[in-house]
N, C-alpha and C positions, 0 to 999 in steps of 0.2 A: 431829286428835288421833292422834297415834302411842299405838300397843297394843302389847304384847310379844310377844301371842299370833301362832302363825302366819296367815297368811293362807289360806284352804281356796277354791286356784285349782279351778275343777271343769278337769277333761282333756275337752273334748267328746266324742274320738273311743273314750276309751278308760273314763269309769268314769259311775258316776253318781252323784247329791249326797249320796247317804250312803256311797259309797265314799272321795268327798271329806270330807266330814266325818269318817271315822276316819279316814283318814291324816294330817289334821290335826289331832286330836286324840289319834294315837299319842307325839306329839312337845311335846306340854303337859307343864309341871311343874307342882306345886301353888305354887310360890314365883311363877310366869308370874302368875298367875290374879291381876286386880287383886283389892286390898281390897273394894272396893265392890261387886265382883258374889259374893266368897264371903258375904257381911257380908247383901246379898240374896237368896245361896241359902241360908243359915240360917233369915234371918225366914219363907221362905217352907216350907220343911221345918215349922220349930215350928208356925206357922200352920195345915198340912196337917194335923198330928199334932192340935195344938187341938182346929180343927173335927170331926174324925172321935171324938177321948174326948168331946166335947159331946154330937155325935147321937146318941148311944149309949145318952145317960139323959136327953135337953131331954126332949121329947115321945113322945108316942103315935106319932104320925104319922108320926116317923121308924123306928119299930120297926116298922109295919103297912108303909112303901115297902119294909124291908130282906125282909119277910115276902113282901111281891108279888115283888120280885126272885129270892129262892130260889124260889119256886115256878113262876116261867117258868124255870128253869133256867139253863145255860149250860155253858161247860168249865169240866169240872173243875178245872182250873189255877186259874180265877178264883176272885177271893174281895170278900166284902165287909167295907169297913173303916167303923166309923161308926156 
């Protein structure tokens, strides 16, 4: 199966696999990007977003884990969605 996408050779001596992964994904267009994998990163966005407005009002239980999470802490950067 030919892809349009480039190919992300890794350089042994010289990067390493997330250096290779953005150099090859400096050079992606959005017109490259098959149907079938935007078409899957939608479902799975909306799915994400779903799930998280769900636990937010399903249960108890969901409210009392998001309650134990704040109160072990973490950085401040993080956040809880859900």
């Amino acid at each position: 199966m030919n892809s349009p996408l480039p190919r992300a050779v890794l350089r042994a001596d010289t990067e390493d696999a997330s250096a290779a992964f953005a150099r090859a994904i400096r050079t992606v267009r959005y017109e490259d990007i098959p149907r079938a994998a935007l078409d899957a990163a939608r479902i799975n966005l909306l799915d994400g977003i779903g799930v998280a407005l769900a636990a937010t009002t399903t249960t108890p239980a969901c409210r009392e884990m998001s309650e134990i999470a704040v109160e072990l802490g973490g950085k401040p950067e993080a956040s809880i969605i859900g």
